[in-house]
C-alpha positions in Angstrom: 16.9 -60.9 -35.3 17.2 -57.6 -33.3 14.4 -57.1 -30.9 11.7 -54.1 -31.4 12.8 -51.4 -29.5 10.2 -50.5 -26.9 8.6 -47.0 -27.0 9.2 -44.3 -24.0 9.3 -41.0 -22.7 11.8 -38.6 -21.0 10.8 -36.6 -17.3 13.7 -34.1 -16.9 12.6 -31.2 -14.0 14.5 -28.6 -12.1 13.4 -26.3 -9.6 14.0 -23.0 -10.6 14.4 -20.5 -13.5 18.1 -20.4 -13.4 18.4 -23.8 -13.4 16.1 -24.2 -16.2 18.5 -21.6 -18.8 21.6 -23.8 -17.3 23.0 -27.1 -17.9 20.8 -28.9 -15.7 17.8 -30.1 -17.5 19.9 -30.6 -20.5 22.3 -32.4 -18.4 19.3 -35.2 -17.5 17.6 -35.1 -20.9 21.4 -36.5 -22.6 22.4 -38.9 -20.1 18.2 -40.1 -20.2 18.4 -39.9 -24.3 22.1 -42.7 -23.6 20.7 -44.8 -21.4 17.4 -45.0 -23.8 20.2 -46.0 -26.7 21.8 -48.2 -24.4 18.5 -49.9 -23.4 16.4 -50.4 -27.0 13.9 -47.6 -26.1 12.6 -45.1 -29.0 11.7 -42.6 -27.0 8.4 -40.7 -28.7 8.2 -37.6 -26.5 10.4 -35.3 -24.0 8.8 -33.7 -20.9 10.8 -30.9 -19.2 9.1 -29.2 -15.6 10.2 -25.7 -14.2 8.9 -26.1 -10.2 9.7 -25.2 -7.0 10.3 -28.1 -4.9 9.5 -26.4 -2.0 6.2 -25.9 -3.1 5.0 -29.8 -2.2 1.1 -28.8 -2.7 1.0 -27.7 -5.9 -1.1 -29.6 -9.0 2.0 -30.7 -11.0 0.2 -29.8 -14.3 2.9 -31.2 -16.3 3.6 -34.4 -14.7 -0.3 -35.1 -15.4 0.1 -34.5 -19.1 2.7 -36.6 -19.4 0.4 -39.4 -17.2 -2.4 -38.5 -19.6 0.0 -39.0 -22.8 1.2 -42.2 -21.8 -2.4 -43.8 -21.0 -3.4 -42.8 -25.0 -0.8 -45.1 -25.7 -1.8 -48.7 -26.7 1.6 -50.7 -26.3 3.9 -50.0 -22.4 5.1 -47.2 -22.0 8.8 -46.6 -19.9 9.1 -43.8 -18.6 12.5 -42.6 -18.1 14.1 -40.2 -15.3 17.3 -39.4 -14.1 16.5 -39.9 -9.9 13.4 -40.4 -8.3 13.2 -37.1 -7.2 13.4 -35.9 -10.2 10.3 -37.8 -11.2 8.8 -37.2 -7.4 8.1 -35.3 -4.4 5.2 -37.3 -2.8 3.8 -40.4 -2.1 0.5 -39.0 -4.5 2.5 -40.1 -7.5 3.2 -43.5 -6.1 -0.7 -43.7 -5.9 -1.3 -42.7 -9.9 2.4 -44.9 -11.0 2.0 -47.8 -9.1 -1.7 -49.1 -10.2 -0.3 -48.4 -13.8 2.6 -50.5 -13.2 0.8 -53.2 -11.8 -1.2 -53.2 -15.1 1.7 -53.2 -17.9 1.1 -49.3 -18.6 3.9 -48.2 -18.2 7.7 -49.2 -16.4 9.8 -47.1 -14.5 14.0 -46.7 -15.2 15.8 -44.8 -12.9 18.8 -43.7 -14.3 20.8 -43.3 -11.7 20.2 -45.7 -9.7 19.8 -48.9 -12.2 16.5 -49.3 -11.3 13.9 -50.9 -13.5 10.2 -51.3 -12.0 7.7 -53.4 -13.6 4.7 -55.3 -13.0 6.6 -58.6 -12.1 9.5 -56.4 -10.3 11.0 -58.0 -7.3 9.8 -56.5 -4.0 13.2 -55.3 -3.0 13.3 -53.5 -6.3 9.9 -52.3 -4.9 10.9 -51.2 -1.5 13.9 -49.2 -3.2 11.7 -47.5 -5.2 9.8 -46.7 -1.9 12.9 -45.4 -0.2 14.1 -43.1 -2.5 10.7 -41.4 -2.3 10.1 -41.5 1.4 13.8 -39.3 1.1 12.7 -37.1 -1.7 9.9 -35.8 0.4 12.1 -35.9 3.6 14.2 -33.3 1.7 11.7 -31.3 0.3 9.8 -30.7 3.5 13.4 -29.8 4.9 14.2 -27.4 2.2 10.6 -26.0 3.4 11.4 -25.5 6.7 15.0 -23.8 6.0 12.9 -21.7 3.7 10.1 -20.7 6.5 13.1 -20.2 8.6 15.0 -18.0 6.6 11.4 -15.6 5.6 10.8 -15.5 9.0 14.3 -14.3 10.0 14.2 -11.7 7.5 11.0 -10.7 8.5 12.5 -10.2 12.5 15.2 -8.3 11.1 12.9 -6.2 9.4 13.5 -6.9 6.2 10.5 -7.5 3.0 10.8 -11.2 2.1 9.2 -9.9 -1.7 9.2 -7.8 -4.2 9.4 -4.5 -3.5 6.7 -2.2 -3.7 5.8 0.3 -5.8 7.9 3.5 -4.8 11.1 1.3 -4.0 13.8 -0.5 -6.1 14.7 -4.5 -5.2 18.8 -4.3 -6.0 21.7 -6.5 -5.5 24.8 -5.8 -3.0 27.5 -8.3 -2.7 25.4 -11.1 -3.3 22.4 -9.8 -1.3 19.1 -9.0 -2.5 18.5 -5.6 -1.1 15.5 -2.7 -1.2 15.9 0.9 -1.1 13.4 4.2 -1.9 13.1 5.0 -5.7 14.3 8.4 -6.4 11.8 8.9 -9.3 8.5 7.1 -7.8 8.5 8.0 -4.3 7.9 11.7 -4.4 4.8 11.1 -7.1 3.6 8.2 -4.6 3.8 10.9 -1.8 2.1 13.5 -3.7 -0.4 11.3 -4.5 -1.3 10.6 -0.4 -1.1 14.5 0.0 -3.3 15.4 -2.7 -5.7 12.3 -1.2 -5.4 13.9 2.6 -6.9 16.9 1.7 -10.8 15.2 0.6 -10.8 17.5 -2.2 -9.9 14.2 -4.7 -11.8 10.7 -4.8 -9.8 7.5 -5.6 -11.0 7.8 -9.2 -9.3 11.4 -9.6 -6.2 10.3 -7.8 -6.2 7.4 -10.0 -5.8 10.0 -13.1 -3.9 13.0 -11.7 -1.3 10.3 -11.2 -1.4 9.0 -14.7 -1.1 12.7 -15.7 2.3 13.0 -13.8 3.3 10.1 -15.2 3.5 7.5 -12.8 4.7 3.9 -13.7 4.6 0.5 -12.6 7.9 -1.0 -12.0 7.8 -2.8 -15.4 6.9 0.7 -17.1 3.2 -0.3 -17.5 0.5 2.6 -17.0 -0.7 2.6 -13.2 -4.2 0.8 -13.0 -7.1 2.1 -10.8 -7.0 -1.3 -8.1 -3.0 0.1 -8.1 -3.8 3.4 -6.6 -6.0 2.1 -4.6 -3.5 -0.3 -3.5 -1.5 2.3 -2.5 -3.5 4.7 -0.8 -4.1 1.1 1.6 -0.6 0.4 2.0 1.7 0.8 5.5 4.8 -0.1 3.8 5.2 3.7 2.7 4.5 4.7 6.6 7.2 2.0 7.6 5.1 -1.3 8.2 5.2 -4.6 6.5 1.7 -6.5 6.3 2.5 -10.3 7.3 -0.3 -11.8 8.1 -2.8 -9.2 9.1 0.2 -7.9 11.1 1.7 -5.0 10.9 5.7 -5.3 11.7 8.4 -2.2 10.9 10.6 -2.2 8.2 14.1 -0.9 7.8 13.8 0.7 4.1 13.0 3.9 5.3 9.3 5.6 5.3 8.1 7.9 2.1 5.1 9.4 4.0 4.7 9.8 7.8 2.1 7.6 10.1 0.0 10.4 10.8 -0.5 11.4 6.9 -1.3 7.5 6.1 -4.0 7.2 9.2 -5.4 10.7 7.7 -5.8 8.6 4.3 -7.1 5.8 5.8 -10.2 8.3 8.1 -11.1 9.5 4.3 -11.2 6.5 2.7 -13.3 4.6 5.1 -15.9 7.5 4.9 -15.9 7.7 1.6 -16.4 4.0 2.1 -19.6 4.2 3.6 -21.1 7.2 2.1 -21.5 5.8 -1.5 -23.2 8.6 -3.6 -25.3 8.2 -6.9 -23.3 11.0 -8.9 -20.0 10.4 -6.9 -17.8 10.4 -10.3 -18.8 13.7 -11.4 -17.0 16.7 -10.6 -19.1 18.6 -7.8 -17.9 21.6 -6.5 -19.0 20.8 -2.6 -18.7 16.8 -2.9 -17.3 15.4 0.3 -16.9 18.9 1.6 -20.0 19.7 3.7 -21.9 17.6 6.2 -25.3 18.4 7.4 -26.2 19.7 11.1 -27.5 16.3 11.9 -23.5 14.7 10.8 -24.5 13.0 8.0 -22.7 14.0 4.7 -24.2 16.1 2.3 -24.5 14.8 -1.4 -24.6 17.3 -4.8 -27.0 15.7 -7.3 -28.5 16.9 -10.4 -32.3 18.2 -11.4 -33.8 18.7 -14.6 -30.2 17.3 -16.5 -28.7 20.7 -15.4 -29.5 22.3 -12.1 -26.9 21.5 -9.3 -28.9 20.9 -5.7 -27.5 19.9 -2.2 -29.0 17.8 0.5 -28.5 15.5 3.3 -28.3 11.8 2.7 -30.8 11.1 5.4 -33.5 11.7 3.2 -32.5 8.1 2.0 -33.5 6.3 5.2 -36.6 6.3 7.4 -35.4 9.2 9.8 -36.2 12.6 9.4 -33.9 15.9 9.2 -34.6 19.4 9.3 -32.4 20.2 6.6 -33.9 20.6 3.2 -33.2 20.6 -0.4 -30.8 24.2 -1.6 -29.2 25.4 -4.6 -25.4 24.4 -5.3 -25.0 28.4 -5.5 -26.1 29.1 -1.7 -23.3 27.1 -0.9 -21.0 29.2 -3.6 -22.2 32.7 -2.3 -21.8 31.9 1.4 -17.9 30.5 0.0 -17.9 34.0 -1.7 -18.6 35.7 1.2 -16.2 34.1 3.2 -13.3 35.0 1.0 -14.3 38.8 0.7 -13.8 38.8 4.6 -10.3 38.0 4.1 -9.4 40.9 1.7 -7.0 43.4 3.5 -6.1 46.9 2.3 -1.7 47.2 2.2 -1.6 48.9 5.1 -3.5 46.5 7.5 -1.9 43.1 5.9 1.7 44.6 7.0 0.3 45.1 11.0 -1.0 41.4 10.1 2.6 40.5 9.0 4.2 42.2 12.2 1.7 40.1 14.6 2.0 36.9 12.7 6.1 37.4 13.0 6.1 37.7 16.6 3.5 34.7 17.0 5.9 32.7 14.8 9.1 33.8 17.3 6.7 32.8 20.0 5.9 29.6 18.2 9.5 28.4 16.9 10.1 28.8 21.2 7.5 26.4 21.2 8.6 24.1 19.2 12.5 24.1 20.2 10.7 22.8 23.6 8.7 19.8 21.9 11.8 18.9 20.2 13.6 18.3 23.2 10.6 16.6 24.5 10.7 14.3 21.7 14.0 14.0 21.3 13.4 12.6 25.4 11.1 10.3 24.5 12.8 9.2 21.8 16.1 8.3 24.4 13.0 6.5 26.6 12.2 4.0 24.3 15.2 3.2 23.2 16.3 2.4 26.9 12.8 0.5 27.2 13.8 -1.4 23.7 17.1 -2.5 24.6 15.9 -4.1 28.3 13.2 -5.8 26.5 15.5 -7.8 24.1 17.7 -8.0 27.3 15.3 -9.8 29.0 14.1 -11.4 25.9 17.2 -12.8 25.4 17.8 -14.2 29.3 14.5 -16.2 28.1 12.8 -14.2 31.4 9.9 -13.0 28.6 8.0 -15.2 26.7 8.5 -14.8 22.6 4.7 -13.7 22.0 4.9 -10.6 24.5 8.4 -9.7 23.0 6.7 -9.7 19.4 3.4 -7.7 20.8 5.6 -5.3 23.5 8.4 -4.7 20.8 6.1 -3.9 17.9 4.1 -1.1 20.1 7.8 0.0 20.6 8.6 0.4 17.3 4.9 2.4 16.6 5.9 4.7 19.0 9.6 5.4 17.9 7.9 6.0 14.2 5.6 8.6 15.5 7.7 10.1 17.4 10.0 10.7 14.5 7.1 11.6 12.4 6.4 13.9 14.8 10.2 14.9 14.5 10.3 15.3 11.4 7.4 17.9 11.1 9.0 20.4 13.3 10.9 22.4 10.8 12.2 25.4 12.5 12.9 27.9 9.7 12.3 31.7 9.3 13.0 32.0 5.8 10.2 29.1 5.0 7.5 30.9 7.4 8.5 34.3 5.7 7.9 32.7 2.3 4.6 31.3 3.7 3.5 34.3 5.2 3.6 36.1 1.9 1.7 33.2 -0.2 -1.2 34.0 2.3 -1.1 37.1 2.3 -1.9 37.4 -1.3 -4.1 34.7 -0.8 -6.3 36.4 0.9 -5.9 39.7 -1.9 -6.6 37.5 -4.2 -8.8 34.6 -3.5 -12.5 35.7 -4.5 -10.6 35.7 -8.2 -8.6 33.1 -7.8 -12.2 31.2 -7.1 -14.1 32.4 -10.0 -11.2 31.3 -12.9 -10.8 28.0 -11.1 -12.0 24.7 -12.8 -13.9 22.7 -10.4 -10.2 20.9 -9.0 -9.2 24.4 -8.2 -12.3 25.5 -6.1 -12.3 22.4 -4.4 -8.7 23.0 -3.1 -9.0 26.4 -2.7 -12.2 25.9 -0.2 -10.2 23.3 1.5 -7.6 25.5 2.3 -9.4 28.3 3.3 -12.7 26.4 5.6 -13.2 23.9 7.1 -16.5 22.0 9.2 -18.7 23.1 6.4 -22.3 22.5 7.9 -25.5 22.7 6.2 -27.9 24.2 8.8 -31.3 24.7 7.0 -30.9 26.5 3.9 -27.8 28.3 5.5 -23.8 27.1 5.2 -21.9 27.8 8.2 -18.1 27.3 8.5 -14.7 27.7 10.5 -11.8 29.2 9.1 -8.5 27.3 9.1 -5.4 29.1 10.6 -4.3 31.3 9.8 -7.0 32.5 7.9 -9.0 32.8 11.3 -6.9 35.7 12.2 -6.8 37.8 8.9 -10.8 37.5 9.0 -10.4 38.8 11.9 -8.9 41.5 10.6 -11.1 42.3 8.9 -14.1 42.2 10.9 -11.9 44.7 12.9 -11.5 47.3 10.4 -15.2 47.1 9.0 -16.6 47.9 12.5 -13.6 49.6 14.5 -11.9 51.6 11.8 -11.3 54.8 14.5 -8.9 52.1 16.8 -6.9 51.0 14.0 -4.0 51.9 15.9 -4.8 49.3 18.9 -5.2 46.5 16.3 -2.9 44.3 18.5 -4.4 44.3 21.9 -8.3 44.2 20.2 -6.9 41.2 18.2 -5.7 39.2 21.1 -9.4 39.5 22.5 -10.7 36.2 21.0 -14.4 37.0 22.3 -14.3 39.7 20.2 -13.9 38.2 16.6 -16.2 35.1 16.5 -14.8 32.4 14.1 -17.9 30.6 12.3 -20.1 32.6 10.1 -23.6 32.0 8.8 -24.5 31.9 5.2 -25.6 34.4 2.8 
């Protein structure tokens, strides 16, 4: 009379996604499915795990499934695996199997091995079982340290032990997982920190400008608002890696420079304290002016359609002289300031000849930084090498190399930044010359047939230090701007020594540079 065959289950697991689409769990699942043939065991159910074994912490969700199947069983269970380390990387699973053992729950084959643990196993039998998990974790936790040592080693050579992100492409060259810049993403990702730089555009507008222009997550999804904001935050596109609240340069080559991220960075931790009731809606001044005491001025709304402006002091016990105006103060005294730059033909051509030689002047200038920084440059690379010299020769401990060559490497990117930003071309400043030019013809229009985007930037071009003094505005003029108001406060009260326009422009004490309100 043939014996009943006793019930069981399979435990096939690999450690990674490749392995799982190869031969390897369907390797352990036949030779599990023969020896349960060769044995008498019907075996009811089939558990296959995808997990790093690396990763010796985590829950093991699957493992306790097939735990909880097998204790809703009424009759012993065996459970069936191909090695011990397939069904194990701890000594916690000894803890849950071996009560159940003990109990009749369940028994244990190991295929491999011929090993068949029960509750009246021999002790020997026992003490294999223990020493082929005692090896199981000795190998794991050395696969973990190979791993530790391998991120780390990428991480000294500079190199991003993840994915790549946003605004640069993971590849594959001969058998090496590579990064480089993505030619479609980066320029859209370093508009998007230009546009941010200039405080005329929140997070939230960013967000949407971007979405406009039709930027894309690597996987093609629509970017998401905690995305931008993401990238507005992170060094990686200024040439840092962020291990560990760390930062540590990278080799992939920067999309923005250091100077334009730490601009960012300034705006967004104002913005961060200076949290404004009607901050989503499109003010015209928002962000733009602060009051004479330094605190920012906010634009909020009366009567569901009058625009007003005030300090944000009035929010906290302290007092400020300023007091409540009209958005269209603020507009008129922007007004104003733009009609000072309009130039008749004939003045805006003795502009262009002054501004031409102050640019031949300039581009001297700026030959003479170069070489400065191309000095420096030479310096720290001389200073670089005798640090890993010494480093090397063991005669400086490993946590001031790591501090000494990481400022090393902040001061070679800045430098280059700085680099980079000298561009000494005439036909670019000739170009430039003639946008502002008719700029300044054209920019009380250009201001009226704006939408509220358009003002912004124009304003922010044009002014800057907006200060609420009273119920006045006063402002600076950005360069070069300062000059053609100049100009024109030149020709409105000198108009008889037009001809000595030169020598009457270089006398600064002349041509004040803020202006009060309207």
């Amino acid at each position: 009379m043939l014996q009943k065959a006793k019930k069981a289950v399979i435990l096939a697991r690999v450690s990674s996604t490749e392995q799982e689409y190869g031969k390897s769990i369907q390797a352990q699942l036949d030779i599990c499915r023969e020896y349960a043939k060769n044995n008498n065991l019907d075996v009811i159910k089939e558990f296959d795990i995808t997990e790093s074994s690396s990763n010796i912490d985590s829950d093991r969700a699957k493992f306790y499934q097939m735990i909880d199947f097998v204790k809703k069983q009424k009759e012993t269970i065996a459970i069936i695996a191909h090695s011990v380390d397939r069904l194990q990387r701890r000594f916690q699973e000894t803890i849950v199997l071996e009560p159940m053992i003990n109990k009749g729950k369940i028994e244990l084959h190991i295929v491999i091995s011929n090993l068949k643990l029960c509750h009246d196993s021999p002790s020997a039998h026992i003490m294999l079982w223990d020493f082929n998990a005692v090896a199981a974790r000795a190998y794991i936790h050395q696969l973990k340290d190979a791993t530790k040592r391998g991120r780390n080693k990428k991480i000294q050579d500079g190199e991003w032990p993840a994915r790549a992100p946003l605004g640069y492409l993971n590849y594959t060259e001969n058998h090496r997982n590579k990064i480089k810049i993505d030619p479609l993403r980066a320029p859209l990702i370093k508009k998007m920190f230009e546009d941010y730089s200039t405080g005329t555009y929140s997070i939230d507008a960013i967000y949407k400008r971007m979405l406009n222009v039709g930027l894309t997550t690597s996987g093609g999804k629509p970017l998401s608002k905690s995305n931008a904001y993401f990238l507005l935050t992170n060094p990686f596109y200024c040439g840092f890696m962020n291990i560990k609240e760390q930062k540590i340069p990278h080799k992939y080559g920067n999309i923005i420079d250091k100077a334009l991220f730490d601009k960012c960075q300034s705006l967004r931790a104002c913005c961060k304290h200076n949290k404004f009731k009607y901050a989503s809606l499109p003010f015209t001044f928002r962000g733009l002016i602060r009051c004479k005491c330094g605190r920012m001025v906010t634009s909020e709304i009366k009567k569901s359609k009058y625009t007003y402006l005030r300090c944000t002091k009035y929010k906290t016990q302290e007092t400020c002289d300023s007091v409540l105006i009209h958005e269209e103060i603020a507009y008129q005294a922007v007004l104003h300031a733009l009609r000072n730059l309009k130039v008749d033909n004939d003045l805006a051509e003795l502009m262009r000849k002054y501004l031409e030689e102050q640019n031949k002047l300039g581009v001297q200038e700026q030959i003479k930084e170069l070489e400065g920084i191309k000095k420096e440059l030479s310096n720290n690379k001389q200073r670089t090498d005798r640090l890993l010299e010494s480093y090397l020769n063991n005669a400086t401990p490993e946590n001031i190399y790591k501090a000494k060559i990481a400022e090393l490497q902040e001061e070679k990117l800045t430098l280059e930044s700085r680099q980079e930003k000298i561009k000494i071309n005439d036909a670019d400043f000739a170009v430039s010359l003639n946008e502002v030019l008719y700029l300044t013809t054209h920019a009380e229009e250009i201001l009226k047939s704006s939408k509220v985007d358009g003002k912004r930037l124009l304003i922010n071009c044009v002014l800057s230090n907006l200060i609420l003094d009273g119920q006045k505005i006063k402002f600076t003029y950005r360069k070069p701007f300062d000059i053609l108001a100049k100009g024109y406060f030149f020709v409105k009260n000198y108009p008889q020594e037009e001809s000595n326009f030169y020598p009457l422009l270089r006398r600064q004490v002349l041509y004040p540079l803020s202006y009060g309100g309207v």
